[in-house]
N, C-alpha and C positions, 0 to 999 in steps of 0.2 A: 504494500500500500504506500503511494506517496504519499511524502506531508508537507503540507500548506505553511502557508506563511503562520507566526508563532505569533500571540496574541496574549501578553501576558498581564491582569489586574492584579495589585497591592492595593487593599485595606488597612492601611496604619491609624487604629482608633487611639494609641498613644499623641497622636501628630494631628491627629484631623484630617489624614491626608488621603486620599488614592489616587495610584501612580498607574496610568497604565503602558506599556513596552511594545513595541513592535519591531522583533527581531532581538538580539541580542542587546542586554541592559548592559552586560558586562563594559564593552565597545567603549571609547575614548569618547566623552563627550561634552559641549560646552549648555547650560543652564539659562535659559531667559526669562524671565520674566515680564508673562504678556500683562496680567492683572493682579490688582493684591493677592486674587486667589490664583492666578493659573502659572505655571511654569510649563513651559516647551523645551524639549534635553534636542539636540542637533546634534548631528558627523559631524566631521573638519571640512564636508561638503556643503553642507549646511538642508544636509537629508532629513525630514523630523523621525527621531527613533521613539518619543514616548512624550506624556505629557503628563502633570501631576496636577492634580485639585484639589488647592487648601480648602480649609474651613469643612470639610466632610464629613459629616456626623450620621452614625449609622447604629441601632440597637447590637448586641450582639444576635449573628443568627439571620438578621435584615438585607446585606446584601447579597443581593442576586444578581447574577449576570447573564443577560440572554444577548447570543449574538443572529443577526439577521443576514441574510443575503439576499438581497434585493437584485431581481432580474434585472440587466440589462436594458435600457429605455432609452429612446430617442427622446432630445428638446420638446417635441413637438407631444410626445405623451405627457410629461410634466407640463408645459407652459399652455397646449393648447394651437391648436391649429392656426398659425397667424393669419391665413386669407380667409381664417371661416370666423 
């Protein structure tokens, strides 16, 4: 079986935080801060590898993670037929 791209979520109820990874966390990477709450981690490319969101508050037990895959769509199924 192939395997797909790695999608990795952190719950830090210590911190407040969840980080979530795409692709290796380990990877050399620089920190920015987009908002009080949000951090985006970037390659020396400046590839986004993950993002983290402060102020996270979650019961123990409460987070859940479902992921989606969303078929493939044309512009024109989201926006709507422009000549019509």
């Amino acid at each position: 079986m192939a395997h797909g791209q790695r999608v990795r979520v952190i719950y830090d109820p210590s911190v407040n935080s969840l980080t979530v990874w795409f692709g290796n966390p380990a990877a050399d990477y620089m920190a920015t801060q987009i908002e009080d709450d949000l951090v985006v981690m970037k390659d020396s490319t400046g590839r986004v590898l993950g993002f983290e969101k402060h102020f996270f508050t979650a019961a123990p037990g409460e987070v859940n993670v479902q992921l989606e895959t969303l078929s493939l769509m044309h512009p024109e199924d989201v926006l709507g037929d422009p000549a019509g």
